[in-house]
One Martini backbone bead per residue (centre of mass of N, CA, C, O) as a GRO file, in nm:
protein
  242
    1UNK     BB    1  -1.766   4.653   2.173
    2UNK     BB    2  -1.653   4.988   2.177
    3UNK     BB    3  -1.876   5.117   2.087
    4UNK     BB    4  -2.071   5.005   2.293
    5UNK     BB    5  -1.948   5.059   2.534
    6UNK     BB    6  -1.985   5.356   2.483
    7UNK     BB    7  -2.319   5.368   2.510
    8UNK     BB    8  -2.317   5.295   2.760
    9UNK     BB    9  -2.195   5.495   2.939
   10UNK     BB   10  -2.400   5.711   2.843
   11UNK     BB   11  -2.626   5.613   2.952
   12UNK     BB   12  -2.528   5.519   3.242
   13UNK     BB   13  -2.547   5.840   3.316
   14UNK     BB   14  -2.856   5.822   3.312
   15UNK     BB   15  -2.955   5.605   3.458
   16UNK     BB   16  -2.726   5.655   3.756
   17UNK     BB   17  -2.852   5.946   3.758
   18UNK     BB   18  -3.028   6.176   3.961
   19UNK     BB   19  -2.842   6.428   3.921
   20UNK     BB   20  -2.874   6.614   3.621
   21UNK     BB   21  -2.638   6.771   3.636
   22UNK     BB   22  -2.431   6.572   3.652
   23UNK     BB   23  -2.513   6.442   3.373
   24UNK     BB   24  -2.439   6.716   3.240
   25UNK     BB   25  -2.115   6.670   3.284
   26UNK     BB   26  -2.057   6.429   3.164
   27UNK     BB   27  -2.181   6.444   2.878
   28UNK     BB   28  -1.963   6.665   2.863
   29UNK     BB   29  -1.711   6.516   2.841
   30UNK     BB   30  -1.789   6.302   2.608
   31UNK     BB   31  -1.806   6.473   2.401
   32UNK     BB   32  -1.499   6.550   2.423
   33UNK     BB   33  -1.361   6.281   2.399
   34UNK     BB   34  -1.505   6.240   2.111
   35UNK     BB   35  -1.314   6.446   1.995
   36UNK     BB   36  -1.044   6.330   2.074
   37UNK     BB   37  -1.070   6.060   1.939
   38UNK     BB   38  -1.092   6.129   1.662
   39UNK     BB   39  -0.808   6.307   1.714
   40UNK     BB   40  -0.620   6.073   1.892
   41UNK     BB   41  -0.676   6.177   2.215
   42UNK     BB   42  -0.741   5.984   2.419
   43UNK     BB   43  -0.843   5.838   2.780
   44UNK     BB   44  -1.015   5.634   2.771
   45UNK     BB   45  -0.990   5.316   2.765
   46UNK     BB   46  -1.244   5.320   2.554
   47UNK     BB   47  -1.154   5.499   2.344
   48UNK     BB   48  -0.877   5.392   2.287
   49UNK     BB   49  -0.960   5.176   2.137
   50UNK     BB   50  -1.174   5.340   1.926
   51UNK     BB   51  -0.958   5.543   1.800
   52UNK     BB   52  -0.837   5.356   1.548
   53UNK     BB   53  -1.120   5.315   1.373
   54UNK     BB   54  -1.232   5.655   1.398
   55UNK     BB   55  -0.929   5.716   1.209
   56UNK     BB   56  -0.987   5.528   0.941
   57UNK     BB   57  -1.291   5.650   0.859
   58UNK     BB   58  -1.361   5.938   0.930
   59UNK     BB   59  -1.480   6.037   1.210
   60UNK     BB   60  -1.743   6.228   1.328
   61UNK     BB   61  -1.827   6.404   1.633
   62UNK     BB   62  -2.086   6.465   1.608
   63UNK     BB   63  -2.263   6.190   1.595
   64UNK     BB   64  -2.157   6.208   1.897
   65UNK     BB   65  -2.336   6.463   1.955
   66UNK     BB   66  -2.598   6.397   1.845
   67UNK     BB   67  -2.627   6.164   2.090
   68UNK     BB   68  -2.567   6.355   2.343
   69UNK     BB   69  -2.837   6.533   2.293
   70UNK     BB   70  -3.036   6.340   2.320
   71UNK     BB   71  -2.977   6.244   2.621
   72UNK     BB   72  -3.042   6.556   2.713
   73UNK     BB   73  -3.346   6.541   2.667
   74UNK     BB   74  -3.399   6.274   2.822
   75UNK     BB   75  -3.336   6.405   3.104
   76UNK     BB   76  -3.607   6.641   3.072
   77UNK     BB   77  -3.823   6.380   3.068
   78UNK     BB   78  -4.047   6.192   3.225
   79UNK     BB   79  -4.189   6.108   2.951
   80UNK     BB   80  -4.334   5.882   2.703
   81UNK     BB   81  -4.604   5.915   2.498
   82UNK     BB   82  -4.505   5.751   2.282
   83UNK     BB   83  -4.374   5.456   2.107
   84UNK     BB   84  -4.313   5.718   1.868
   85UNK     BB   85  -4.135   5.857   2.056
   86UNK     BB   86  -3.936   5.667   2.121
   87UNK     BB   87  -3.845   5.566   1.870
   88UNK     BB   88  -3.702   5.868   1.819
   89UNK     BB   89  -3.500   5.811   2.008
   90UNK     BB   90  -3.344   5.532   1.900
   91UNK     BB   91  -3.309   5.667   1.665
   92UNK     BB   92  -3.053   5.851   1.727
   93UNK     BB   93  -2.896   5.595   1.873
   94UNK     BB   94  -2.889   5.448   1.608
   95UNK     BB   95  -2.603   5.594   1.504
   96UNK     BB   96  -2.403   5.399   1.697
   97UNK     BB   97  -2.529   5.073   1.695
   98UNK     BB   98  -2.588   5.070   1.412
   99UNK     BB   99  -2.453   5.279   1.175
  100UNK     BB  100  -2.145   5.276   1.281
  101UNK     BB  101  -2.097   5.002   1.313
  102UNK     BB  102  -2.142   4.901   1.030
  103UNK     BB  103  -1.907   5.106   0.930
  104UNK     BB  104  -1.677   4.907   1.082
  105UNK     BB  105  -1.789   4.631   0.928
  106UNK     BB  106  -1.867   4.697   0.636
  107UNK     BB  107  -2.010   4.842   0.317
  108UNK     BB  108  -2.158   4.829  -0.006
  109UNK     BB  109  -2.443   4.868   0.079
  110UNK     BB  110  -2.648   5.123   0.146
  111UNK     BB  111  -2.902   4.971   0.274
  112UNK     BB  112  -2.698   4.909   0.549
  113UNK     BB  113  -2.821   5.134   0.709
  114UNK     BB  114  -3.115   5.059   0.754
  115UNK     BB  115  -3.075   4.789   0.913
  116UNK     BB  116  -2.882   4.905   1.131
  117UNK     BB  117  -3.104   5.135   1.249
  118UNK     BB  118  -3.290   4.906   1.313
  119UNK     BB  119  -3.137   4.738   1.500
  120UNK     BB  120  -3.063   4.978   1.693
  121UNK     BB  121  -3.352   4.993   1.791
  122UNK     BB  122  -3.424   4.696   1.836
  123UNK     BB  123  -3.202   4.695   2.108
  124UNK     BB  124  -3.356   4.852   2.265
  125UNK     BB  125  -3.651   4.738   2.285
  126UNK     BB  126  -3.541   4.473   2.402
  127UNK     BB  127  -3.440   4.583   2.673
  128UNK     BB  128  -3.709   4.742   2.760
  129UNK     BB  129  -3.845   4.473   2.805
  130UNK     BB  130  -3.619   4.299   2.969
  131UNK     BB  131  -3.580   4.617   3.136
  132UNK     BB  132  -3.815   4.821   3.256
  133UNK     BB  133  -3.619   4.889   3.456
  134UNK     BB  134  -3.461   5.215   3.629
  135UNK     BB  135  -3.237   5.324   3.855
  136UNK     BB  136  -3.339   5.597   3.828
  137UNK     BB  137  -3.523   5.822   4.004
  138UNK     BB  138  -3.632   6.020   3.792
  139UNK     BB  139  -3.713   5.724   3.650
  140UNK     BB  140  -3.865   5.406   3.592
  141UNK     BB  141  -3.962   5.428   3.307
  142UNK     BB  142  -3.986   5.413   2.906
  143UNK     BB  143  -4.222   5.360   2.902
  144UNK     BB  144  -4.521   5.418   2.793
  145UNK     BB  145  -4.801   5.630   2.864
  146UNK     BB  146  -5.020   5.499   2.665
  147UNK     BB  147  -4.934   5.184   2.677
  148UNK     BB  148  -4.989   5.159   2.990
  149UNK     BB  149  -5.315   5.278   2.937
  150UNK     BB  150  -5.417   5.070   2.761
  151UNK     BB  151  -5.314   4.827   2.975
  152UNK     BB  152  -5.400   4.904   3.247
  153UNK     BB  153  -5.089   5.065   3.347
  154UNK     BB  154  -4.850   5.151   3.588
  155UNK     BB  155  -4.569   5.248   3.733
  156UNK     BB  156  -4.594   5.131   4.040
  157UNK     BB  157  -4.564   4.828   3.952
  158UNK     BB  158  -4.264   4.831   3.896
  159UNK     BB  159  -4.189   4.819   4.232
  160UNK     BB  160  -4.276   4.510   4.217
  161UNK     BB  161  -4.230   4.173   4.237
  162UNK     BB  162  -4.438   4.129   4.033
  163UNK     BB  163  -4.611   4.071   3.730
  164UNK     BB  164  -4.827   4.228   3.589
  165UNK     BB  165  -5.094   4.173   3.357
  166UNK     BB  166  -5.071   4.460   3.254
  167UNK     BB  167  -4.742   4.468   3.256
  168UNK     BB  168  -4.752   4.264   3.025
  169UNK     BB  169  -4.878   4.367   2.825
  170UNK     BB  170  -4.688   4.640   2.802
  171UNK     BB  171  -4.441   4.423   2.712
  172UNK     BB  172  -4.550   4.301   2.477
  173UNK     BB  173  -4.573   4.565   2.292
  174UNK     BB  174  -4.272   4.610   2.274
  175UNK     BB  175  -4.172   4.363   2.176
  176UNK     BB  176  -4.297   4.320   1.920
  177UNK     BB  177  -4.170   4.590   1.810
  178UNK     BB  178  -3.856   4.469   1.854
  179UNK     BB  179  -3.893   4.245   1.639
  180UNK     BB  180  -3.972   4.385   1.390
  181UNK     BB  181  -3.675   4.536   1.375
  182UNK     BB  182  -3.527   4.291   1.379
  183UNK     BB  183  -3.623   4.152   1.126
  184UNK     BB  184  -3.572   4.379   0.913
  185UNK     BB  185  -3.268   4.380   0.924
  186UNK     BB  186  -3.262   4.102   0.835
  187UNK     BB  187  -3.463   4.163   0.550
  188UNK     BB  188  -3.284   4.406   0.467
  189UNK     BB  189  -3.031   4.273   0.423
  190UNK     BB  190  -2.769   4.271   0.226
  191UNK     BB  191  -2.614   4.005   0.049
  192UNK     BB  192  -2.347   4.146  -0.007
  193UNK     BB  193  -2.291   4.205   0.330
  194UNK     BB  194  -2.325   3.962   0.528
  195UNK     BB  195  -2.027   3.892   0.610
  196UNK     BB  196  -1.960   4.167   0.724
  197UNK     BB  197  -2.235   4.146   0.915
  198UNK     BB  198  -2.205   3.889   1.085
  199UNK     BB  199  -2.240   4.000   1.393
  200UNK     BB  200  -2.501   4.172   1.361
  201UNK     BB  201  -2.687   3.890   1.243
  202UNK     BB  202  -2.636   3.763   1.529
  203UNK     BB  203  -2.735   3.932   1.720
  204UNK     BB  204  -3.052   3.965   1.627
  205UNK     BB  205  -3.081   3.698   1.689
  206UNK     BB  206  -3.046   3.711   2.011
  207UNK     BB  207  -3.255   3.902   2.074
  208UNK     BB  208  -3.512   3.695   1.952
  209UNK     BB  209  -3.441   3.496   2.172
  210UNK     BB  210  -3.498   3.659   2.408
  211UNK     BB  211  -3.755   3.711   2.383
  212UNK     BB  212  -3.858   3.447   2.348
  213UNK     BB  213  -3.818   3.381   2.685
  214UNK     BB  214  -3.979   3.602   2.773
  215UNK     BB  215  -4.271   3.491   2.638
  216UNK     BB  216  -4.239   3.173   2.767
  217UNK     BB  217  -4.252   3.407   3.067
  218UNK     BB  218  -4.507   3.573   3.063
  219UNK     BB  219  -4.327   3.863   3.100
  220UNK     BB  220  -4.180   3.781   3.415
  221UNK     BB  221  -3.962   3.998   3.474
  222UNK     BB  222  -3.946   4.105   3.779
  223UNK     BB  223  -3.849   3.815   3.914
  224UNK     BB  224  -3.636   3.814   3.653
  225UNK     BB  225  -3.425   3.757   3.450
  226UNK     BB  226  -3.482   3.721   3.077
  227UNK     BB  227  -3.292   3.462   2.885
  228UNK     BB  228  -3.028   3.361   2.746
  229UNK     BB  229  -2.758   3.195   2.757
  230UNK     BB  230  -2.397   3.143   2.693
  231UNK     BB  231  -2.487   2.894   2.513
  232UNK     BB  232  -2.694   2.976   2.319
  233UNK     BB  233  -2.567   3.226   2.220
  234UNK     BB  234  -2.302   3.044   2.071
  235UNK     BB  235  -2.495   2.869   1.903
  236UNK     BB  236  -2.619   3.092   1.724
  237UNK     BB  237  -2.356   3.175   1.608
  238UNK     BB  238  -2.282   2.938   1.472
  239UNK     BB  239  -2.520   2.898   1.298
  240UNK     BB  240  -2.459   3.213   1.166
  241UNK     BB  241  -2.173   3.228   1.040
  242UNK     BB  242  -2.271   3.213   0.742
   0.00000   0.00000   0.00000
């Protein structure tokens, strides 16, 4: 969706700069088109679309500032400590694809707020297991640094061609956190919303497979991505259709 396009922009911003201003002059870019979208007056081709949906629903653009205000701060760190810091920074963006998403495919049990910020947060821990290495210079990699060291992985490791069994100890622990949040999206979302929520929980169908993947290459991420084909993606939206 356009929303989902625009959260990887914003992303792709702090993953893809390595130099720092650059990356923070960009984000201050996207605060203003974010404030212009929701008045009606986009620019970029992504908030285009976007526009009149945030429109219709009466978007604050705040949300989408403390969204961006968040990784300005992810900027600033080198790592993070612990798999609860991390989760708490996934928080913040999960209110963009998790909460907001949810709130434009309609809802009537409140309920289903916490099901989508759920969601929202396992399909980021769910990247960051299938695609643990970041392109950018500045970090390599947003495992934590706890993870790592239960795991007795090093961050060097990142940058092998095979995947050491101690990282994949540290991506198996990511993955299953990954899942817990997954599943409980889909055992949280009320059953009054499933039909409207329907695109959200083929989403996490879908994510629950490809750990599963991953899980089934014995988490060897670094040699291949790991997941399922567009004809099981498919697959999946079908069976869960309804």
């Amino acid at each position: 969706t356009a929303l989902h396009a625009a959260a990887e922009e914003f992303r792709e911003v702090v993953d893809a700069c390595s130099d720092e201003n650059v990356a923070r002059a960009k984000l201050g870019w996207w605060a203003e088109e974010m404030q212009r979208a929701c008045k009606g007056q986009p620019r970029h081709p992504v908030t285009q679309v976007l526009a009149e949906s945030l429109r219709k629903m009466g978007a604050d653009a705040g949300r989408f500032a403390a969204v961006l205000e968040a990784l300005n701060k992810h900027l600033s760190r080198d790592s993070y400590r612990s798999l609860a810091a991390l989760e708490s920074h996934y928080e913040r963006l999960a209110d963009i694809t998790g909460c907001l998403a949810a709130e434009l495919c309609g809802y009537q049990d409140p309920r289903t707020l916490a099901a989508a910020r759920a969601l929202g947060s396992g399909l980021l821990l769910a990247e960051l297991a299938r695609r643990p290495q970041r392109p950018s210079a500045r970090r390599v990699t947003d495992l934590p640094d706890e993870t790592l060291a239960a795991c007795g992985a090093t961050r060097a490791e990142l940058g092998a061609k095979h995947t050491s069994p101690a990282l994949k100890k540290a991506i198996a622990t990511v993955a299953e956190r990954a899942r817990t949040r997954l599943r409980e999206s889909l055992e949280q979302m009320p059953a009054l919303d499933h039909v409207a929520q329907r695109s959200r929980r083929i989403l996490a169908e879908i994510e629950l497979a490809q750990l599963l993947a991953v899980q089934r290459a014995d988490f060897a991420v670094l040699e291949r991505p790991r997941g399922v084909t567009p004809l099981h993606k498919l697959w999946i939206a079908w069976k869960h259709r309804l």
